[in-house]
C-alpha positions as CSV (number, residue, x, y, z in Angstrom):
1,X,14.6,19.9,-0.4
2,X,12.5,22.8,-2.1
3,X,9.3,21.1,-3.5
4,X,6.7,23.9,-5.6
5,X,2.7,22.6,-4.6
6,X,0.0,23.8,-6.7
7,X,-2.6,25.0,-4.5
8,X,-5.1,25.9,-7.2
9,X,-7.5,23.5,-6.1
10,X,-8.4,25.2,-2.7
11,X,-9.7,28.2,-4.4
12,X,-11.9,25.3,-6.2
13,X,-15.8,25.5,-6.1
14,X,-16.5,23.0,-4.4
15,X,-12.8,22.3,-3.7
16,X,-13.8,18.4,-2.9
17,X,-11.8,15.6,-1.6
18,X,-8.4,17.0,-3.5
19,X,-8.7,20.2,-1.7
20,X,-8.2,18.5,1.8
21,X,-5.8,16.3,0.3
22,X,-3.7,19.4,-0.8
23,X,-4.4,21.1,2.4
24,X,-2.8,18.6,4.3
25,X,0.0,18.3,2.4
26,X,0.6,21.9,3.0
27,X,-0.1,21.5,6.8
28,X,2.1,18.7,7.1
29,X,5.4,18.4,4.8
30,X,7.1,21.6,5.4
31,X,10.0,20.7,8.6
32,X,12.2,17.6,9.3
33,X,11.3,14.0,8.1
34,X,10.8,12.2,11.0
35,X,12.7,9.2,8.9
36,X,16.1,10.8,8.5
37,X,15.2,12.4,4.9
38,X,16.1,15.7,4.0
39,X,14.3,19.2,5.6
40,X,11.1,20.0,3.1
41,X,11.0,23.4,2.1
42,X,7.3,23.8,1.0
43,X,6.9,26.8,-2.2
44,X,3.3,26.6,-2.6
45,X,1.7,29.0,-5.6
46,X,-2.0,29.7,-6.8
47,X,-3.0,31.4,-10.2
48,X,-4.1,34.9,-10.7
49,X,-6.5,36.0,-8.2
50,X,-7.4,38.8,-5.6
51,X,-5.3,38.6,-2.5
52,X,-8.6,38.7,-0.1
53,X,-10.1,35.3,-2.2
54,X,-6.4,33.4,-1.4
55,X,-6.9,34.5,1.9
56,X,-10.6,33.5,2.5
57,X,-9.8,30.0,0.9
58,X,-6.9,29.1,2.7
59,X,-8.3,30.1,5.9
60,X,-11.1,27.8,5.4
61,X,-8.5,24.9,5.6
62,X,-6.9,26.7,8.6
63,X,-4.2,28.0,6.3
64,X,-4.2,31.5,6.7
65,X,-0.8,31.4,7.6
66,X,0.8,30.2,4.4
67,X,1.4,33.6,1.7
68,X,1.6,31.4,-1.7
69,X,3.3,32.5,-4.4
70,X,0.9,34.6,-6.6
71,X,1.7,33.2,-10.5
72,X,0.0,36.3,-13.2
73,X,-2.4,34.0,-15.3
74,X,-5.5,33.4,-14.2
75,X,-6.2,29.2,-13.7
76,X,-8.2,28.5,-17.2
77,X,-5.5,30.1,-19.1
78,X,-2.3,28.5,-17.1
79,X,-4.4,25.1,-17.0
80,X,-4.7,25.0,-20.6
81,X,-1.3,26.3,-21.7
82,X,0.0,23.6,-19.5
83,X,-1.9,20.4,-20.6
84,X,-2.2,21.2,-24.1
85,X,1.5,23.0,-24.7
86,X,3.4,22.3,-21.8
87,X,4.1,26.0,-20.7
88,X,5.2,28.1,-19.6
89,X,7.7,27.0,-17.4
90,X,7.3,27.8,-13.5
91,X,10.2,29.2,-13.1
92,X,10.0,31.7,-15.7
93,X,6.6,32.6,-13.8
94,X,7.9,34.0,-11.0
95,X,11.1,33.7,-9.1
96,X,10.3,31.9,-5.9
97,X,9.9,29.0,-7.8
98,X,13.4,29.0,-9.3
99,X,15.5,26.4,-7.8
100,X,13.2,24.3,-6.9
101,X,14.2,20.5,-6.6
102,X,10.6,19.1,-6.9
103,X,7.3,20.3,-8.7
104,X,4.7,18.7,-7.0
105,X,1.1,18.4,-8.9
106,X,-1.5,17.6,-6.4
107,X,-4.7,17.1,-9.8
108,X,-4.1,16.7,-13.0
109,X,-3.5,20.7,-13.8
110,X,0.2,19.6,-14.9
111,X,2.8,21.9,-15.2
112,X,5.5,21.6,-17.1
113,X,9.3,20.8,-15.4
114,X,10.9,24.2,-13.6
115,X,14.3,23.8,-14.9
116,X,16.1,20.4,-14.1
117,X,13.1,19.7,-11.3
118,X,11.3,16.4,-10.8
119,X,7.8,16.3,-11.6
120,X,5.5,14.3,-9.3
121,X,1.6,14.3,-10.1
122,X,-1.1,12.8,-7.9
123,X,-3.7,11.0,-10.3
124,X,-6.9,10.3,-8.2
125,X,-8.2,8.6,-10.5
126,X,-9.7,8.2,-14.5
127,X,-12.9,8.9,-13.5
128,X,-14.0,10.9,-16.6
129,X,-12.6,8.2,-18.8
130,X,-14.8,5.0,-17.0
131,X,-18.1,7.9,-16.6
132,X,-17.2,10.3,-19.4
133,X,-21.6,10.8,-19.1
134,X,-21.2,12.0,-16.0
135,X,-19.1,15.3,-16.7
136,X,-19.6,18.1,-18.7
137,X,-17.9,18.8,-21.7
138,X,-14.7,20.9,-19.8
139,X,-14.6,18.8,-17.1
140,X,-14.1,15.7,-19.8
141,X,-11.4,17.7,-21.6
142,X,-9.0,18.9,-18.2
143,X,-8.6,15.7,-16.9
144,X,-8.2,13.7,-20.6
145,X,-5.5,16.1,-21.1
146,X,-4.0,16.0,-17.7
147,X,-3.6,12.3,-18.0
148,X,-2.1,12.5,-21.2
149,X,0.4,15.6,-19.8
150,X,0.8,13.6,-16.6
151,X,2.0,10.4,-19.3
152,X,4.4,12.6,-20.9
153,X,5.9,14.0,-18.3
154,X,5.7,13.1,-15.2
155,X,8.5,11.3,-13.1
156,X,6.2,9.2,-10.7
157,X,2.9,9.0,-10.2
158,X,1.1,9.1,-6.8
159,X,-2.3,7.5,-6.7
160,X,-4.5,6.8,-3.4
161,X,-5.7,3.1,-4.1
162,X,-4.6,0.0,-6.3
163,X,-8.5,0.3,-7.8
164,X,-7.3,3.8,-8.8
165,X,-3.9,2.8,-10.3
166,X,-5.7,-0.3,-12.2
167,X,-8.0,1.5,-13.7
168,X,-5.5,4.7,-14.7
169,X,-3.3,1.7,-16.7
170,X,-5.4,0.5,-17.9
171,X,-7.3,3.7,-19.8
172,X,-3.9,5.6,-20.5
173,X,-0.6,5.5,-21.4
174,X,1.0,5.8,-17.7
175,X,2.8,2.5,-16.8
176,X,2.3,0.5,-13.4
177,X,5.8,0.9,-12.8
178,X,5.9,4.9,-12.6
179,X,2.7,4.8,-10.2
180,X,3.1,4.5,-6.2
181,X,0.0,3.9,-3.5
182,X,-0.3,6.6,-1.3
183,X,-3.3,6.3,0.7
184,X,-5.5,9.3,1.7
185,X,-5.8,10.2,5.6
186,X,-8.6,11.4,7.4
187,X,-8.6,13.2,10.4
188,X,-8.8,11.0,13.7
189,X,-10.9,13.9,15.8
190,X,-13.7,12.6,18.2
191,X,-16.4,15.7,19.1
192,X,-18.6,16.2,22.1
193,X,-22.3,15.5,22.9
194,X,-22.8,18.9,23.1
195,X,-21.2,19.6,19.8
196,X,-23.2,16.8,18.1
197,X,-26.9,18.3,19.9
198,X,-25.8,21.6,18.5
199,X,-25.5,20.3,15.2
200,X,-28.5,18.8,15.1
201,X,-30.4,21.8,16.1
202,X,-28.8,24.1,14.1
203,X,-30.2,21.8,11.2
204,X,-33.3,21.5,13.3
205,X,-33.1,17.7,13.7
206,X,-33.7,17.2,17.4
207,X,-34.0,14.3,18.5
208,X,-34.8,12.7,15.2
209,X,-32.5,9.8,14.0
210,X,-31.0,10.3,10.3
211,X,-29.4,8.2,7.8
212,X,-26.4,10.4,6.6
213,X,-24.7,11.1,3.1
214,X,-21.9,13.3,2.1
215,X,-20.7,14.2,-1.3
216,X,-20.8,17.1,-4.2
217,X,-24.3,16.0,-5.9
218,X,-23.4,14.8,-9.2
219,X,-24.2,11.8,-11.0
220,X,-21.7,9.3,-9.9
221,X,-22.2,9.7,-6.4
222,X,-25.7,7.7,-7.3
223,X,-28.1,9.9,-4.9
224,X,-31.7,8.7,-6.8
225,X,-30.9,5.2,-6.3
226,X,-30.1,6.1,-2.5
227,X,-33.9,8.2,-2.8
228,X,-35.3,5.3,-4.3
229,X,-34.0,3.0,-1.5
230,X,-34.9,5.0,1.2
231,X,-38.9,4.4,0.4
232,X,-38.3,1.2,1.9
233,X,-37.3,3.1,5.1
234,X,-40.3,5.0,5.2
235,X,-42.3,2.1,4.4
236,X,-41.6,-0.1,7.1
237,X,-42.4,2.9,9.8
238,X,-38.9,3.5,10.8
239,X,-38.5,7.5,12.1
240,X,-34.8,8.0,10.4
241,X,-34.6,11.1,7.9
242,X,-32.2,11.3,5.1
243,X,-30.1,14.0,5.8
244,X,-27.8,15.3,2.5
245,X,-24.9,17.3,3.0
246,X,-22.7,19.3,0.5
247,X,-22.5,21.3,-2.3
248,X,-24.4,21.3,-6.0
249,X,-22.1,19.5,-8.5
250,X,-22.4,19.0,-12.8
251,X,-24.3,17.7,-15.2
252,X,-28.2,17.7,-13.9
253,X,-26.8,16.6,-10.5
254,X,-28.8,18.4,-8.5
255,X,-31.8,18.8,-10.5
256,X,-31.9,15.0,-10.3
257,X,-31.7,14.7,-6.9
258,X,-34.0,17.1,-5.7
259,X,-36.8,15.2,-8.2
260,X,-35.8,12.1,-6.5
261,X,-36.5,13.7,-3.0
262,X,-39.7,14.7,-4.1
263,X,-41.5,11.4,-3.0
264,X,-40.1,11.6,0.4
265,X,-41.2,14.9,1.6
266,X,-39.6,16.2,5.1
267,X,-38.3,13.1,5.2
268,X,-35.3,14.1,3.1
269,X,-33.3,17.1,4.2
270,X,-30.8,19.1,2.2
271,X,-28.3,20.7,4.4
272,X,-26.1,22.3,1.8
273,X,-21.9,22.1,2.3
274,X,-21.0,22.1,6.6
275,X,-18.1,23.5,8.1
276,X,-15.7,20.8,9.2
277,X,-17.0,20.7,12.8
278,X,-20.6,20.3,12.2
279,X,-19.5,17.8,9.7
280,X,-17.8,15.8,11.9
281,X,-20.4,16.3,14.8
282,X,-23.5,14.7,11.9
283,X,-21.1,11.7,11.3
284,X,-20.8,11.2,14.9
285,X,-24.6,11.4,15.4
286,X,-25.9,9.6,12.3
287,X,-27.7,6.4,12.9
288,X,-26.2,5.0,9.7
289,X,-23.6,6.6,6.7
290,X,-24.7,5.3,3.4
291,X,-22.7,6.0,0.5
292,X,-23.9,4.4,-3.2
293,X,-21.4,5.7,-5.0
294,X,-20.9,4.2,-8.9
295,X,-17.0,5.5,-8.5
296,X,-15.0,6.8,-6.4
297,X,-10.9,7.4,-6.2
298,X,-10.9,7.3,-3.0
299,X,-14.3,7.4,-1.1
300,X,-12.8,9.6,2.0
301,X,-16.6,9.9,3.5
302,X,-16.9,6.8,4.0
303,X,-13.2,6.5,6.3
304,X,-14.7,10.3,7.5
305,X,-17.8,8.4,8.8
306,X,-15.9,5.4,10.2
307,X,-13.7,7.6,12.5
308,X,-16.9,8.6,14.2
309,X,-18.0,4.9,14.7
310,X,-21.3,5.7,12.3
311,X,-22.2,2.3,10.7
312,X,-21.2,2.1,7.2
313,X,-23.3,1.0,4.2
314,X,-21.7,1.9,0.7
315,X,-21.6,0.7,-2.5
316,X,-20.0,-2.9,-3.6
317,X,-17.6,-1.8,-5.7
318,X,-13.5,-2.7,-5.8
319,X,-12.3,0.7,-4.6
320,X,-14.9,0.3,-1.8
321,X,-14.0,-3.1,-1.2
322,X,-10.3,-1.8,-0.9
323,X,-10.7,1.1,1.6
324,X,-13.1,-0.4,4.2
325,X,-12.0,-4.2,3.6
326,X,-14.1,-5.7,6.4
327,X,-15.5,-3.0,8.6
328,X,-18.2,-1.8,6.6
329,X,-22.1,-3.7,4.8
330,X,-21.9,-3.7,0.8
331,X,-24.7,-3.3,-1.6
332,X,-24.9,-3.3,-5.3
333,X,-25.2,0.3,-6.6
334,X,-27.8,-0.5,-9.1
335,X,-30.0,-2.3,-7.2
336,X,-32.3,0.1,-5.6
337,X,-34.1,-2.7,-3.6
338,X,-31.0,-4.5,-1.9
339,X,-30.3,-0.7,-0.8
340,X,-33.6,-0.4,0.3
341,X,-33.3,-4.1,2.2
342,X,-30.5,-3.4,3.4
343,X,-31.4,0.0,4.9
344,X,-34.5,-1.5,6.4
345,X,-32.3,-4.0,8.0
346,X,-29.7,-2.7,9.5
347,X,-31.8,0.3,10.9
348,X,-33.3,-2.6,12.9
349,X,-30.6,-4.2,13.8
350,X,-28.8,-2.1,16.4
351,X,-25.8,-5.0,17.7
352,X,-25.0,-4.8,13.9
353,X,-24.7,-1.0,13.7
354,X,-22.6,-1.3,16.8
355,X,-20.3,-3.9,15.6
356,X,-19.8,-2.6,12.2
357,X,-19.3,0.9,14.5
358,X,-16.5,-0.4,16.4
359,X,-14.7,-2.5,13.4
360,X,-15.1,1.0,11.6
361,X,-13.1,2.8,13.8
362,X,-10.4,0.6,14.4
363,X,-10.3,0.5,10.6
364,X,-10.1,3.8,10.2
365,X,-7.4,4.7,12.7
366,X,-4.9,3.2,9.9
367,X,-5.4,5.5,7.8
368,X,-4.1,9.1,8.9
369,X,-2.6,12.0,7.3
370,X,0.3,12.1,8.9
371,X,1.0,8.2,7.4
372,X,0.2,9.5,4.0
373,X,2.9,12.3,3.9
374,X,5.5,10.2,5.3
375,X,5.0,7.8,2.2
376,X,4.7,10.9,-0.5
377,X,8.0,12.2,1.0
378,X,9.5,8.8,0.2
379,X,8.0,9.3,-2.9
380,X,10.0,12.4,-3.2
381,X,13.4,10.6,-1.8
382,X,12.9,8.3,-4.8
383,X,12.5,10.7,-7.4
384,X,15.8,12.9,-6.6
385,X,17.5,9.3,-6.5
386,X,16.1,8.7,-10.1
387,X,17.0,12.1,-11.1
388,X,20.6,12.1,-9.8
């Protein structure tokens, strides 16, 4: 089974929760299905651009391996010719991606069929139809148009959570019974205590505890309200510091969120995007993850933060609900002061912390990437079934 996979989105800035969701794809379908299933025969391909940018991005996701196929239009171009006109065809782009039995779409950057190949498209989500205030003008007009290319064409339809699929129904044109669950993994890696104290000193913490967050700063991810909260914090004399980690996103973002920090001082640090290990190392020493997110697709920090047994408080809403069922405290993410409370609280409470902590893990462990490419591969058995 030859199956074409877009890997545009690596060579995204900031690549986001899609890019490791690609990556892993990439890591992890290529060789024999472990349930009987035919060998994979991963083509991947990029758009136009300089052979020593593919090579930086992909080895950032420990892909320096792979050579993709190098297609001659740069992404904006190809990206609109495909949503808007449905071409041109990728097997008329370059020959590596004739023959092909499966064209797999891994965002809504839809390309048209390649010959008498099935088209599967992961939809995260319809984020910028439920928050069209929250993205700027291009960003509202790729994915509108994706969904509507994805409705046209598209032989099945992967999502990562029901909340995801409910809400792509119920906003577009794609029917329940062409969309399949396919949860996100997240990587199941413990660190070291000497990994963790080097994180912290590289971002000059010490011995300091800190509330963590993680996300692209843009106005979904509800960072002010998280500001606001964390007054309380300061308030009632606790020592934790906020610490923020990734990159600047859209639409007055950051602006916002660095006039939100304002009020706290050195109490708030900005630690810009980590590499994977100091990542990991922060969610492993964090006192508490607090995520206040008004959507999400997925929310893969929050299962990120779980692995490392950090306490989890994130925002009550279904897609939330859905990925950390149990294992993780809810608050509603427009009320400022229950975030506050609850901060205050549970930064007090330390047999709380640990049993939300352990509950997290064990959570967490469920969801793996190796899980989630077993299912998208039966996914792919079903669609050469259709198409037979």
């Amino acid at each position: 089974m030859r199956v074409a996979l877009n890997l545009e989105q690596l060579l995204s800035r900031p690549p986001g929760g899609i890019g490791r969701y690609t990556s892993e794809l990439a890591r992890l379908l290529p060789g024999p299905d472990p349930d009987g299933g035919e060998r994979i025969e991963v083509v991947p391909f990029v758009a136009c651009h300089r052979q020593s940018r593919i090579g930086a991005a992909l080895g950032s996701f420990g892909l320096a391996d792979l050579e993709p196929v190098r297609l001659w239009l740069p992404r904006p171009v190809l990206y609109d010719t495909w949503n808007l006109f449905g071409s041109p065809r990728l097997d008329r782009l370059h020959r590596e991606l004739r023959g092909v039995d499966i064209v797999h779409a891994p965002s809504l950057a839809v390309p048209p069929r390649a010959g008498g190949a099935a088209l599967v498209v992961t939809a995260h989500d319809a984020a910028t139809l439920v928050f069209p205030e929250a993205y700027p003008p291009r960003g509202r007009f790729f994915h509108r148009r994706g969904l509507e290319a994805t409705a046209r064409r598209a032989d099945l339809v992967i999502t990562p959570t029901q909340a995801a699929a409910d809400e792509i129904t119920s906003r577009t044109r794609i029917r329940a019974d062409r969309i399949r669950i396919v949860p996100h993994g997240v990587a199941q890696r413990r660190v070291s205590e000497g990994l963790i104290a080097a994180a912290r000193s590289t971002l000059g913490l010490g011995d300091t505890p800190y509330v963590l967050w993680v996300g692209t700063l843009e106005p979904r991810k509800n960072l002010p309200l998280l500001l606001a909260a964390f007054e309380s914090v300061v308030r009632a004399g606790l020592p934790e510091r906020l610490v923020i980690v990734g990159p600047p996103g859209w639409r007055g973002g950051p602006a916002a969120v660095h006039t939100a920090a304002a009020a706290l001082g050195d109490r708030v640090l900005f630690a810009g995007p980590l590499r994977a290990d100091r990542l990991v190392a922060l969610y492993s020493g964090a006192t508490l993850f607090a995520f206040p997110s008004l959507h999400e697709g997925f929310g893969l920090p929050v299962l990120e933060a779980m692995v490392q047994q950090a306490p989890v408080l994130c925002s009550d809403i279904p897609v939330l609900r859905e990925i950390a069922g149990s294992a993780a405290r809810f608050a509603p993410p427009s009320d400022a002061r229950a975030w506050g409370d609850a901060l205050v609280e549970m930064l007090r409470d330390e047999r709380e912390r640990t049993a939300l902590g352990l509950a997290g893990r064990e959570h967490a462990s469920r969801f793996t990437w190796e899980r989630c490419v077993r299912h998208t591969r039966a996914v792919y058995r079903e669609v050469l079934g259709r198409s037979e």
